[in-house]
C-alpha positions as CSV (number, residue, x, y, z in Angstrom):
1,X,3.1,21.7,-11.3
2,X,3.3,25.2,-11.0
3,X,3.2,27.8,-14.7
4,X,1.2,30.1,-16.4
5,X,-0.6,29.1,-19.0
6,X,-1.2,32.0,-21.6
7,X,-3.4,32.9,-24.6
8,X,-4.0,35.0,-27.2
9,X,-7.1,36.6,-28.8
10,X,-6.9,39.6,-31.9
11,X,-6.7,42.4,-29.3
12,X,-5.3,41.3,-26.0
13,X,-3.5,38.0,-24.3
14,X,-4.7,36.1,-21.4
15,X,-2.6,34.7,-19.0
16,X,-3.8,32.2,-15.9
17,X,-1.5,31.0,-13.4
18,X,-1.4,27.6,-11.8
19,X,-1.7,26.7,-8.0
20,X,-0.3,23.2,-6.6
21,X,-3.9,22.8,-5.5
22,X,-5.0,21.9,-8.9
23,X,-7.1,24.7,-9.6
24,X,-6.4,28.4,-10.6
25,X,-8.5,31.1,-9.5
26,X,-9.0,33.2,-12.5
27,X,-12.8,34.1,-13.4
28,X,-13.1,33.5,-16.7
29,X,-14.0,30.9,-19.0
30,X,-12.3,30.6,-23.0
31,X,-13.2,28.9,-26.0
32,X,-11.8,28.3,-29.2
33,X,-14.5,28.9,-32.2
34,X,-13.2,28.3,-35.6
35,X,-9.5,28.0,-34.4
36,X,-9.8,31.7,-32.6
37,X,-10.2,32.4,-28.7
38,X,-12.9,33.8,-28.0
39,X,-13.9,35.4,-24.4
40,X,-16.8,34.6,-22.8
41,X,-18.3,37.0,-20.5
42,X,-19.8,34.6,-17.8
43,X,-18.0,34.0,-14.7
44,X,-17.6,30.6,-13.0
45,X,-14.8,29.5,-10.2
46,X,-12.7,26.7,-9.7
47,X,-11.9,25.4,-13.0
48,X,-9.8,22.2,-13.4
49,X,-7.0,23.2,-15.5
50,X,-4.4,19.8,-17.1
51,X,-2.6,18.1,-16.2
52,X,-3.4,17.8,-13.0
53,X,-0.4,16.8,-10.4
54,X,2.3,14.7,-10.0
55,X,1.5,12.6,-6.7
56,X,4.3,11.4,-4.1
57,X,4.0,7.8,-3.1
58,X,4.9,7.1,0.3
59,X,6.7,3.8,2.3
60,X,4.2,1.5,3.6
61,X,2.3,2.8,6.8
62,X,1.5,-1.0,7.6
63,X,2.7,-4.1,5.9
64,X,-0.1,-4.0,3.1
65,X,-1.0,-0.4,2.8
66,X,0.9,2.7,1.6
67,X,-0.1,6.3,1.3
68,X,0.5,9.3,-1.0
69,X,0.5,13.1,-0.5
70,X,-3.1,15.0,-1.3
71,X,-3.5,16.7,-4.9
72,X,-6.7,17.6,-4.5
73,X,-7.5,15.0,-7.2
74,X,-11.1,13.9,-7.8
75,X,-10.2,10.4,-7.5
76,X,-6.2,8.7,-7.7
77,X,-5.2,5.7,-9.9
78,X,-3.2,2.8,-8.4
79,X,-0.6,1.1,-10.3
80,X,1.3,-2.3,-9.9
81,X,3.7,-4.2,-11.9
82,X,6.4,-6.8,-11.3
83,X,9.6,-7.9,-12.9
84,X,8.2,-9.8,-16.1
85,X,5.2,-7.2,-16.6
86,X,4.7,-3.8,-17.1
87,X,2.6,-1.3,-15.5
88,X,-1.3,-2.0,-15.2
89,X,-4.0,0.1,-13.3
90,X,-5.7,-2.4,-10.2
91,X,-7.5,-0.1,-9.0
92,X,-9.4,3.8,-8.6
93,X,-10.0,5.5,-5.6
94,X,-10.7,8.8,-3.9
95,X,-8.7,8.0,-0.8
96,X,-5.1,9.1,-0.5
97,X,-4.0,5.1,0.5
98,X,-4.5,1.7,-1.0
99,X,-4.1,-2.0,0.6
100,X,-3.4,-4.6,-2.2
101,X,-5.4,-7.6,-1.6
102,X,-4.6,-9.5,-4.9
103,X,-1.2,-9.3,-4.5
104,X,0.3,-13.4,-4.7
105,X,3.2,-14.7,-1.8
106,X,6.2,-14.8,-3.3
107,X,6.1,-11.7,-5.4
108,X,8.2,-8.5,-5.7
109,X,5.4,-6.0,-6.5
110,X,6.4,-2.2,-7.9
111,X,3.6,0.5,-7.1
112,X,3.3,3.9,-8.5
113,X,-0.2,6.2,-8.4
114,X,-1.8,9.3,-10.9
115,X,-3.9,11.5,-9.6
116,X,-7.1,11.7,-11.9
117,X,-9.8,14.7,-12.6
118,X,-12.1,15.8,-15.2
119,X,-9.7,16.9,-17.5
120,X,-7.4,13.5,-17.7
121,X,-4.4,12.4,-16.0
122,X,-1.0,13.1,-14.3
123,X,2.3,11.4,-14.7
124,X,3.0,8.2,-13.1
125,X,4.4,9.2,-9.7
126,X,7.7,8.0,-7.9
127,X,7.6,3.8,-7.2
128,X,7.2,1.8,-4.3
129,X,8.5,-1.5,-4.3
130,X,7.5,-4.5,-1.8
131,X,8.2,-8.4,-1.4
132,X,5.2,-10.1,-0.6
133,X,4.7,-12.7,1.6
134,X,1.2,-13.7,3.7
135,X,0.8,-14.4,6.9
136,X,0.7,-18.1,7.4
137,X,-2.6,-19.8,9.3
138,X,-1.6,-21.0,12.6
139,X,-3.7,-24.2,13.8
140,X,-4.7,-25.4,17.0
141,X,-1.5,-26.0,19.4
142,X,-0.9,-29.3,21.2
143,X,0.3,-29.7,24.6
144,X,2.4,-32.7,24.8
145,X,5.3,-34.3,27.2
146,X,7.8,-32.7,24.6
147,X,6.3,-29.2,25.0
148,X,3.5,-27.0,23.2
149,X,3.5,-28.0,19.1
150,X,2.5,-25.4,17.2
151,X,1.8,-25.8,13.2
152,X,1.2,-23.5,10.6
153,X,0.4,-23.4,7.4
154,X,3.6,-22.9,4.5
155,X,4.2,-19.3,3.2
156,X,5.0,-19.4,-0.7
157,X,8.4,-17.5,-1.2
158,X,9.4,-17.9,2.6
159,X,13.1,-18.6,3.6
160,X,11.6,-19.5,7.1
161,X,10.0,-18.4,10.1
162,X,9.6,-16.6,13.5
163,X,7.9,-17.9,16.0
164,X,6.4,-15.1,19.2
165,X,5.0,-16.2,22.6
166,X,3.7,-14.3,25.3
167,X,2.6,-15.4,28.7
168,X,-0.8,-14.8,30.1
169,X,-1.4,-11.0,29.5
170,X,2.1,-10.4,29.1
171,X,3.6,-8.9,26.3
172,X,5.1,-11.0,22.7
173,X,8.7,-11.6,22.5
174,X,10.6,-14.0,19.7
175,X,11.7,-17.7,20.8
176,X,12.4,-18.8,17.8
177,X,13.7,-19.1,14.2
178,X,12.7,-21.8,12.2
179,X,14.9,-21.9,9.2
180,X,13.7,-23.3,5.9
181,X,10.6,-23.0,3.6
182,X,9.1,-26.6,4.1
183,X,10.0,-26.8,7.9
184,X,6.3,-25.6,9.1
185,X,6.4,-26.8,12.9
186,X,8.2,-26.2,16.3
187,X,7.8,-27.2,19.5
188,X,8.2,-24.8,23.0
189,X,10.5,-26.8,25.1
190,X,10.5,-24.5,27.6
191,X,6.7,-24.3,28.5
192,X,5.6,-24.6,31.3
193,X,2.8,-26.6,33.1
194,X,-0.3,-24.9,34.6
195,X,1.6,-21.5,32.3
196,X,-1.1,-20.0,29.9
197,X,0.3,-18.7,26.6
198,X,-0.3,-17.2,23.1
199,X,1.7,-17.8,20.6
200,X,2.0,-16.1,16.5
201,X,4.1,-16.4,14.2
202,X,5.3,-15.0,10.6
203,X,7.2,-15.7,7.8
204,X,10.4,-13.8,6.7
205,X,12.7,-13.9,3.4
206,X,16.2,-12.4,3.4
207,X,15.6,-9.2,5.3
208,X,11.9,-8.6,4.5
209,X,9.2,-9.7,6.6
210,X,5.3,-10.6,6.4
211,X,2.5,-10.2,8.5
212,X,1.9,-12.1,11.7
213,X,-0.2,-14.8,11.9
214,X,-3.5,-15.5,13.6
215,X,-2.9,-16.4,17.7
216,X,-3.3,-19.5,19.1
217,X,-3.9,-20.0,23.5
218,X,-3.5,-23.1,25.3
219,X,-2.8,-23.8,28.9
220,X,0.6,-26.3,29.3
221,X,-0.7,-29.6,30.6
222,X,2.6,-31.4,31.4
């Protein structure tokens, strides 16, 4: 944040103001010797000064990964924590974005970042919270007298899911809800033969939704 951060030798007072940048522009180094500032002559530039700032952590950009604003940090640690545990670092970086890639289906996962440089920490920024829930594995689809069958693989935490079909290099759209967290199969009734078409799907819980699945193409036979 922004201040002035003053001091005080026997004959005359210092005084160095901040920049949001992280640095302050001031060319002159101090010491204290014996409990007394001292001034030292030699010049230098760009010196760190503590703490450094506050980052703001943004919404999620894609359904893994969220940003936060630039500090000018040298590097920026990524906190998580859930309902029954408190905050633990998972990771350090010098990007201004993170994906988690340990975080378990199922969850409810609280973020916050610090930005990080020589001189030690910031504050723990604003939170992010997010409901995981992976993408489930779609197999191989079966043509059949019924229609296409299409299986996936169950979603830990999942109310149910959505199922997408496109035809030949037309765009997705949603044909289906399948309600339930055990129910893991539907069939296309409405398929057509000689019709070539893709299909994903993804899980969903309440209002919050997970990623889509892999894609699956088959050709109607019947």
């Amino acid at each position: 944040s922004n201040g002035t951060w003053s001091i005080k030798t026997k004959t005359k007072k210092y005084s160095y103001d901040f920049k949001p940048s992280g640095f302050y522009d001031k060319k002159i180094t101090v010491c204290a010797v014996r409990g007394e500032v001292k001034e030292y002559k030699e010049d230098v530039e760009n010196i760190r000064y503590f703490p450094t700032i506050t980052p703001e952590i943004k919404e999620f950009d894609t359904y893994t990964e969220f940003t936060w604003n630039s500090t000018k940090a040298d590097k920026y640690r990524v906190y998580r924590k859930t309902s029954k545990s408190g905050w633990k670092c998972i990771a350090t970086t010098s990007n201004t974005y993170y994906t988690d890639k340990t975080a378990k289906s199922g969850t409810k996962y609280y973020y916050a970042v610090k930005s990080q440089n020589e001189a030690g920490n910031s504050s723990l920024s604003n939170e992010l919270s997010k409901y995981y829930l992976a993408d489930p594995t779609l197999k191989t689809p079966k043509s059949t007298k019924s229609g296409i069958t299409l299986k996936w693989k169950k979603v830990t935490g999942a109310d149910g899911y959505q199922v997408y079909r496109k035809t030949g290099s037309g765009s997705y759209s949603k044909i289906a809800t399948v309600k339930g967290s055990t129910k893991v199969t539907y069939t296309d009734k409405s398929a057509k033969k000689g019709k070539k078409y893709t299909y994903k799907v993804k899980a969903y819980k309440s209002k919050t939704y997970g990623a889509y699945s892999n894609t699956k193409t088959i050709t109607d036979k019947y």
